[in-house]
mmCIF file as gemmi writes it, N, C-alpha and C atoms, coordinates in Angstrom:
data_model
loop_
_atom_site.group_PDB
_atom_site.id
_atom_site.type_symbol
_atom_site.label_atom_id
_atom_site.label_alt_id
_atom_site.label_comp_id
_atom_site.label_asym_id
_atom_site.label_entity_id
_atom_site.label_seq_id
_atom_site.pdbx_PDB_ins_code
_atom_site.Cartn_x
_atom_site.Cartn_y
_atom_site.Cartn_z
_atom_site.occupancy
_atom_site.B_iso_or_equiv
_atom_site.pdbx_formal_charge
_atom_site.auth_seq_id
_atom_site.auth_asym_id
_atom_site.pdbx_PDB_model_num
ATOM 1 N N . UNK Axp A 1 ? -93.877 -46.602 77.646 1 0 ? 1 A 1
ATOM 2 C CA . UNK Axp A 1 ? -93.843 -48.056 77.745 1 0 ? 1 A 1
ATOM 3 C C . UNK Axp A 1 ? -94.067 -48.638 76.353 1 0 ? 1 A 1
ATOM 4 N N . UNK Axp A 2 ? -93.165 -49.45 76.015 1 0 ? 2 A 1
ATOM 5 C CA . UNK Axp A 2 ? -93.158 -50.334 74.492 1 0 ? 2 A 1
ATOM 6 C C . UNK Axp A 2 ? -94.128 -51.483 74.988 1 0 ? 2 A 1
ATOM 7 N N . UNK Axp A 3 ? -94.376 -51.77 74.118 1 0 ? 3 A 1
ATOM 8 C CA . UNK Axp A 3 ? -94.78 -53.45 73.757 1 0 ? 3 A 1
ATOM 9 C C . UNK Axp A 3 ? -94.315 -54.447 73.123 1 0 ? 3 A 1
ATOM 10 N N . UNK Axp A 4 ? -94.528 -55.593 73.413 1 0 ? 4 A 1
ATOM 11 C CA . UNK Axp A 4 ? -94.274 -56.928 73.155 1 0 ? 4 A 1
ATOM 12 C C . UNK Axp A 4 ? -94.963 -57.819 72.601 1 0 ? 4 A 1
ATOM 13 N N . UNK Axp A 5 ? -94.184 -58.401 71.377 1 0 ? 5 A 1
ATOM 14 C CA . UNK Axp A 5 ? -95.182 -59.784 70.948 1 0 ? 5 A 1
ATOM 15 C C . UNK Axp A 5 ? -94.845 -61.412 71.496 1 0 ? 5 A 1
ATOM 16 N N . UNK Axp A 6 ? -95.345 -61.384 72.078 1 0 ? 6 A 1
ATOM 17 C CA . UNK Axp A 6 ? -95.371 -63.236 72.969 1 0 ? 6 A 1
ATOM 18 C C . UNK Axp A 6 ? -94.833 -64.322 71.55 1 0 ? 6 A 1
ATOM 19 N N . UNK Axp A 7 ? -94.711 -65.417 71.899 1 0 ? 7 A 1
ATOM 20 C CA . UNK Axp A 7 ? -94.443 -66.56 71.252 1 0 ? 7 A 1
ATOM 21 C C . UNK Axp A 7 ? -95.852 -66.996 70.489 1 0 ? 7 A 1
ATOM 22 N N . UNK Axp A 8 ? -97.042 -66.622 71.434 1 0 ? 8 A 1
ATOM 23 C CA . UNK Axp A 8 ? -98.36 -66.569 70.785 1 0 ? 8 A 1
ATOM 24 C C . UNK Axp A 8 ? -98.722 -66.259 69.349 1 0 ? 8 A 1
ATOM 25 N N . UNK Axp A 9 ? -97.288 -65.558 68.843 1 0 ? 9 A 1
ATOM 26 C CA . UNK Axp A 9 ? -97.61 -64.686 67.627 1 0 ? 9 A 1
ATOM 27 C C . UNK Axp A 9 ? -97.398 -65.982 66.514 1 0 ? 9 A 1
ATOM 28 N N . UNK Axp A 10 ? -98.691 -65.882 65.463 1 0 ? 10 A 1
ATOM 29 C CA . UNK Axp A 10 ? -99.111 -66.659 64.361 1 0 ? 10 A 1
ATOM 30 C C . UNK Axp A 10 ? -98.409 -65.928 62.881 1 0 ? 10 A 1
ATOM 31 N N . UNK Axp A 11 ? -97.596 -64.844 63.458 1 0 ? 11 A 1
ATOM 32 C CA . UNK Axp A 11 ? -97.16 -64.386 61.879 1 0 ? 11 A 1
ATOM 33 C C . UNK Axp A 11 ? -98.288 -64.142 60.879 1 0 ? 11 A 1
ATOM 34 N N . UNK Axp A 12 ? -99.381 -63.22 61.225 1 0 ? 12 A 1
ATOM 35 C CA . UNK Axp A 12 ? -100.599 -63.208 60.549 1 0 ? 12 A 1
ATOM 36 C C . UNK Axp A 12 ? -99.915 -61.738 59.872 1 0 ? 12 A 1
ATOM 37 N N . UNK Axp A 13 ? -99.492 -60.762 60.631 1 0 ? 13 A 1
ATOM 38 C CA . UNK Axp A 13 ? -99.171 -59.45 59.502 1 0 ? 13 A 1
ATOM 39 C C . UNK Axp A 13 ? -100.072 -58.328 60.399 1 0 ? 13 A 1
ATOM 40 N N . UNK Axp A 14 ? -100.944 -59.217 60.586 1 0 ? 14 A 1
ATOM 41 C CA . UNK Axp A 14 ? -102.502 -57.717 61.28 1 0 ? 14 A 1
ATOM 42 C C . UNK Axp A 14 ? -101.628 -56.623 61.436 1 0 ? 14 A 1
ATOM 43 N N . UNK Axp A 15 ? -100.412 -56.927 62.824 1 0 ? 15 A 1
ATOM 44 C CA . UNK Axp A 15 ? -100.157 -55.817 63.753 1 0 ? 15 A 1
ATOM 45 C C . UNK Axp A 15 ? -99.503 -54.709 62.651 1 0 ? 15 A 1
ATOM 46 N N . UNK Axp A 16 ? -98.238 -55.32 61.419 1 0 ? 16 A 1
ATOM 47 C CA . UNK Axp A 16 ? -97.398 -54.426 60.537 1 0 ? 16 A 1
ATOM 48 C C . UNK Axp A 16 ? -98.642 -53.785 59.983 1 0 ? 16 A 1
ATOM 49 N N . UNK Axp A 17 ? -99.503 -53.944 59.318 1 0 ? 17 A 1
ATOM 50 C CA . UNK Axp A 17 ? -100.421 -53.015 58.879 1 0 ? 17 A 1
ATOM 51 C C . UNK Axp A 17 ? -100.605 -52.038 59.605 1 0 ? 17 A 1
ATOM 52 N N . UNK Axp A 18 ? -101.15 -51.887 60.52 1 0 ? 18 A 1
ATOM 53 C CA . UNK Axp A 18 ? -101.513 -50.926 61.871 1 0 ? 18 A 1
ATOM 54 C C . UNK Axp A 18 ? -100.572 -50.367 62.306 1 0 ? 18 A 1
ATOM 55 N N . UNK Axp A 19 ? -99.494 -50.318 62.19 1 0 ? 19 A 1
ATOM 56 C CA . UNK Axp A 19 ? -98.507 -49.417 63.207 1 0 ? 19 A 1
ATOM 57 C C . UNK Axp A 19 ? -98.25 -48.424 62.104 1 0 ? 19 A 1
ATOM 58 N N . UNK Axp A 20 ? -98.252 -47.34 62.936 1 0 ? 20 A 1
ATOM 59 C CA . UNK Axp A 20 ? -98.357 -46.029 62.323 1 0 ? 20 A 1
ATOM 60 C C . UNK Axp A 20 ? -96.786 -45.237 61.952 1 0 ? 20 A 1
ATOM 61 N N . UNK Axp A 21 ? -95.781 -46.068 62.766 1 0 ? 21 A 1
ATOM 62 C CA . UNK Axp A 21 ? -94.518 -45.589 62.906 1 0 ? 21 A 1
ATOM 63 C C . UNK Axp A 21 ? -93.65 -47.134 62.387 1 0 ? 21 A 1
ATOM 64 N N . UNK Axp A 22 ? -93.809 -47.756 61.577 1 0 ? 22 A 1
ATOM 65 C CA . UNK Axp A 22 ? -93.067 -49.033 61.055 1 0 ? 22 A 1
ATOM 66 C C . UNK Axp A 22 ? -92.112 -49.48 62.029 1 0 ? 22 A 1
ATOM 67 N N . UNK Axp A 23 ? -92.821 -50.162 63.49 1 0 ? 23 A 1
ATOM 68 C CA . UNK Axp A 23 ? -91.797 -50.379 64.641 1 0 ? 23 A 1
ATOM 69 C C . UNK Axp A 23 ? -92.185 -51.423 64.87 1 0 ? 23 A 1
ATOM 70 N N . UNK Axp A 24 ? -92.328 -52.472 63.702 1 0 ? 24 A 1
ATOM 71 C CA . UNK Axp A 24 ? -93.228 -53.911 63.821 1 0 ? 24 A 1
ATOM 72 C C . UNK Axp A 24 ? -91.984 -54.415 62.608 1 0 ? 24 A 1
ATOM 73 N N . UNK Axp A 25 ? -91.683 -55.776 62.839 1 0 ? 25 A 1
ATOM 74 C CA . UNK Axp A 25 ? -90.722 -56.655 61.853 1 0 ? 25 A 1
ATOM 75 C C . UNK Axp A 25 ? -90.829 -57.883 61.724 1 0 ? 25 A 1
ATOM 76 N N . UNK Axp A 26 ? -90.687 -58.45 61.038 1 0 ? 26 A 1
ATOM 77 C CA . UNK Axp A 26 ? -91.043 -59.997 61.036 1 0 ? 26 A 1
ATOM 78 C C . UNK Axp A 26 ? -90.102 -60.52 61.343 1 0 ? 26 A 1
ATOM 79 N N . UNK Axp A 27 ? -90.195 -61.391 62.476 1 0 ? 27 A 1
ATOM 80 C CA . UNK Axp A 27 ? -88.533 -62.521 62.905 1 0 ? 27 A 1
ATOM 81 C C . UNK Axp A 27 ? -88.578 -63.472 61.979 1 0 ? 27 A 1
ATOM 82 N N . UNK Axp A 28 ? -87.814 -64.955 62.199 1 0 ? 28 A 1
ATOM 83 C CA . UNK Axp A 28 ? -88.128 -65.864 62.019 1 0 ? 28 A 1
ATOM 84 C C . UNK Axp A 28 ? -89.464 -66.378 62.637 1 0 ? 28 A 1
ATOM 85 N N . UNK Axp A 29 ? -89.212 -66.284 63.737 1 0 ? 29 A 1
ATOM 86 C CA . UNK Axp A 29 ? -90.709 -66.842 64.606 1 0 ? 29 A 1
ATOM 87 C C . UNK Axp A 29 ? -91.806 -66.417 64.914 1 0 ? 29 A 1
ATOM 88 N N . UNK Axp A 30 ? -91.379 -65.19 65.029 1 0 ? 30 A 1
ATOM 89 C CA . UNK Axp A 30 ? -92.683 -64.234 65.298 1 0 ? 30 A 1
ATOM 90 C C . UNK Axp A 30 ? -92.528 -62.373 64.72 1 0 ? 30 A 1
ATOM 91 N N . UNK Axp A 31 ? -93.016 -61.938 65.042 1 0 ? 31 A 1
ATOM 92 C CA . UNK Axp A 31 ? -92.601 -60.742 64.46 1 0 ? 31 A 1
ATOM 93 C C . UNK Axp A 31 ? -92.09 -60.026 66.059 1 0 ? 31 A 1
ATOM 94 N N . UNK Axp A 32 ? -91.204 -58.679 66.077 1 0 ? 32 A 1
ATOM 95 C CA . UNK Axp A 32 ? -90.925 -58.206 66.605 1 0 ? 32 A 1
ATOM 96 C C . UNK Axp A 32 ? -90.968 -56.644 66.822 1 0 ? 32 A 1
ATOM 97 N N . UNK Axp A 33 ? -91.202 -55.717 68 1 0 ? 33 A 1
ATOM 98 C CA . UNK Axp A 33 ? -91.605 -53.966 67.827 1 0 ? 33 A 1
ATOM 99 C C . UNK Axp A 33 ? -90.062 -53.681 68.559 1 0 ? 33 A 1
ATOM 100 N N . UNK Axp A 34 ? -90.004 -52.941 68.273 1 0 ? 34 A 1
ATOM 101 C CA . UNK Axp A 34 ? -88.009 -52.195 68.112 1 0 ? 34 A 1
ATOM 102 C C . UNK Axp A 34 ? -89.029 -50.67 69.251 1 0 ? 34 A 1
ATOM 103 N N . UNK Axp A 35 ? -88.264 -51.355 70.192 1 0 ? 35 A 1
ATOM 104 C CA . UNK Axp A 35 ? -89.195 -50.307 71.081 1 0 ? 35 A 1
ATOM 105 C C . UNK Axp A 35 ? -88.223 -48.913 71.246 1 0 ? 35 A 1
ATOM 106 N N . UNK Axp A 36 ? -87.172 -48.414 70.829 1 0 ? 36 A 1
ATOM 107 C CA . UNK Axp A 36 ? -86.689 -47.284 70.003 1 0 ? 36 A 1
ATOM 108 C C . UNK Axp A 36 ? -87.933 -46.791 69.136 1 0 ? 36 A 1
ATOM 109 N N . UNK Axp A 37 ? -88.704 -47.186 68.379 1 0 ? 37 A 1
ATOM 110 C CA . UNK Axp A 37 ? -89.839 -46.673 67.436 1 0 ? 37 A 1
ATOM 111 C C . UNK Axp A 37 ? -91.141 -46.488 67.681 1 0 ? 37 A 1
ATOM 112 N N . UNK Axp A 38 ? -91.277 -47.754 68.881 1 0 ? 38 A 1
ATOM 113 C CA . UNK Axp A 38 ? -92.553 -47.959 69.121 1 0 ? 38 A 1
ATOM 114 C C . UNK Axp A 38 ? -93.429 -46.349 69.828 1 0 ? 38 A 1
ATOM 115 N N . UNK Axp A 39 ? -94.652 -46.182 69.644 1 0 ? 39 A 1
ATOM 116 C CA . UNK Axp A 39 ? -94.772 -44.953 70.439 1 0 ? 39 A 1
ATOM 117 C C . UNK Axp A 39 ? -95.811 -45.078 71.055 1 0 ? 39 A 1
ATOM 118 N N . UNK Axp A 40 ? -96.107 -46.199 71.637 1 0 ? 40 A 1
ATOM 119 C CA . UNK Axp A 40 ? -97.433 -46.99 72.462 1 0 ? 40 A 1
ATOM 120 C C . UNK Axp A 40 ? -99.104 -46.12 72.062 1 0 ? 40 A 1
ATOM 121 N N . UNK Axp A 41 ? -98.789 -46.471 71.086 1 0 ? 41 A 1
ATOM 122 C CA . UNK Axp A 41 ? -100.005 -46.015 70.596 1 0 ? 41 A 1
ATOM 123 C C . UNK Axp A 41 ? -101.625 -47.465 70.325 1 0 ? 41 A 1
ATOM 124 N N . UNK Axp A 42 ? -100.702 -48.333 70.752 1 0 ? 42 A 1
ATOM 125 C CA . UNK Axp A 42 ? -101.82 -49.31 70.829 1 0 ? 42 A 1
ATOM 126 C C . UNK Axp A 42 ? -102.767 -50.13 69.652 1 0 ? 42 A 1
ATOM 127 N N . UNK Axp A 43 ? -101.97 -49.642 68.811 1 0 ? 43 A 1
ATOM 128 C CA . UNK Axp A 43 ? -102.642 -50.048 67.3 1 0 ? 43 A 1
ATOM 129 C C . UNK Axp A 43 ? -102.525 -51.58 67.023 1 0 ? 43 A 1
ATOM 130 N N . UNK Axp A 44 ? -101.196 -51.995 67.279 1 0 ? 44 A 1
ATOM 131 C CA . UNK Axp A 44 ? -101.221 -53.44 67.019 1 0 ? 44 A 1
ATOM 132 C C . UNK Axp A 44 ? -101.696 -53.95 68.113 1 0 ? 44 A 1
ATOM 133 N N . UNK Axp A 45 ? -102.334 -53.786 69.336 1 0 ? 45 A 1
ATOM 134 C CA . UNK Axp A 45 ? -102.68 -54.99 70.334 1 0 ? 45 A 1
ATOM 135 C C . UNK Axp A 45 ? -104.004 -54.786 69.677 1 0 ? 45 A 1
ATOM 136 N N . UNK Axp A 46 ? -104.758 -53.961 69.726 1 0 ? 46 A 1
ATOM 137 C CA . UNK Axp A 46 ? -106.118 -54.036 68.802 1 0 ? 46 A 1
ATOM 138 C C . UNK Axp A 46 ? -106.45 -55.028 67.652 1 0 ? 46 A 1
ATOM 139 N N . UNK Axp A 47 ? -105.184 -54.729 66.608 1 0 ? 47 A 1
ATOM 140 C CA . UNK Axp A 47 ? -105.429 -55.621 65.491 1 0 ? 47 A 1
ATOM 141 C C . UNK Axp A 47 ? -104.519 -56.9 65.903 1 0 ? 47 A 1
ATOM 142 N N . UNK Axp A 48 ? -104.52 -57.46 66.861 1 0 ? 48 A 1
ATOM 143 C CA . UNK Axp A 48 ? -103.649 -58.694 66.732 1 0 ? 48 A 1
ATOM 144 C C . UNK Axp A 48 ? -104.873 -59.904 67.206 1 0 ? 48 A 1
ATOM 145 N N . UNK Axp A 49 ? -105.122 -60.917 66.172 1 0 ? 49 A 1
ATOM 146 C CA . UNK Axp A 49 ? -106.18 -61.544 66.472 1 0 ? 49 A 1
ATOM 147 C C . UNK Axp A 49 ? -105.92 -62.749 67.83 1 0 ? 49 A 1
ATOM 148 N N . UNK Axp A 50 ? -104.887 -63.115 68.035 1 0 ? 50 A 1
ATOM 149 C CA . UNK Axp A 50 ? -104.626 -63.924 68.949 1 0 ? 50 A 1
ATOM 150 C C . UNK Axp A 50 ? -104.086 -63.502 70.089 1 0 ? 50 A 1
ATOM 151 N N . UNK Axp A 51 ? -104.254 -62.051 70.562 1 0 ? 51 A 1
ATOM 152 C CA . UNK Axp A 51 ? -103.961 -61.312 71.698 1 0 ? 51 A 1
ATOM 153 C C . UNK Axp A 51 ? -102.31 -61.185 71.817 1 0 ? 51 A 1
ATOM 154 N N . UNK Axp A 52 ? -101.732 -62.315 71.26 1 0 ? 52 A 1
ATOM 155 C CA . UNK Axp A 52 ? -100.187 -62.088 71.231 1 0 ? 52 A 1
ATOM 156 C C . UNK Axp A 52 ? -98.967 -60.834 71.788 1 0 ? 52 A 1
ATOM 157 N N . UNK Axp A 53 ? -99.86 -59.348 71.71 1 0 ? 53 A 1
ATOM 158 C CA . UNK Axp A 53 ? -98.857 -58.583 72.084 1 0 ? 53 A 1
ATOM 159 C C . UNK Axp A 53 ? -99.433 -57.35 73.191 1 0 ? 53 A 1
ATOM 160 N N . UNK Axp A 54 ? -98.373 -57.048 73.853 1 0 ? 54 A 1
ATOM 161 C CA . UNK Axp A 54 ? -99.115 -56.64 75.476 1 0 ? 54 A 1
ATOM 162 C C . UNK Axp A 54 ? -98.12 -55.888 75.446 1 0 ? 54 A 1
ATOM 163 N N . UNK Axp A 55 ? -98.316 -54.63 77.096 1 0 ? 55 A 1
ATOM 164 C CA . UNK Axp A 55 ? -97.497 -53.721 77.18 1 0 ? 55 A 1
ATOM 165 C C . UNK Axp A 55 ? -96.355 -54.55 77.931 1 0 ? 55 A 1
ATOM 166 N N . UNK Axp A 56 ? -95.215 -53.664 77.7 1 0 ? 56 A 1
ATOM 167 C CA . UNK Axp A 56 ? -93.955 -54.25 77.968 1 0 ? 56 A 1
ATOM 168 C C . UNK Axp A 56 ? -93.742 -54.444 80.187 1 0 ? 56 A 1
């Protein structure tokens, strides 16, 4: 199961730091996980300060 970043997302960066497999991108609006990469390892819902991203 991938995850998702909500509209919630503030474009803070937290989650790209933390992902261990670079499956985090910055949109225009929010950033986005390319769930081809993602490997639910849970790193960015931890570091995301506004809860923004959840399992898919």
């Amino acid at each position: 199961m991938t995850h998702v970043i909500s509209d919630e997302c503030i474009l803070c960066g937290a989650c790209v730091d933390e992902c261990p497999v670079d499956a985090i991108s910055e949109g225009e609006e929010k950033y986005h996980i390319d769930p081809e990469t993602c490997i639910d390892c849970e790193a960015c819902v931890d570091a995301c300060p506004v809860e923004a991203i959840s399992a898919e």
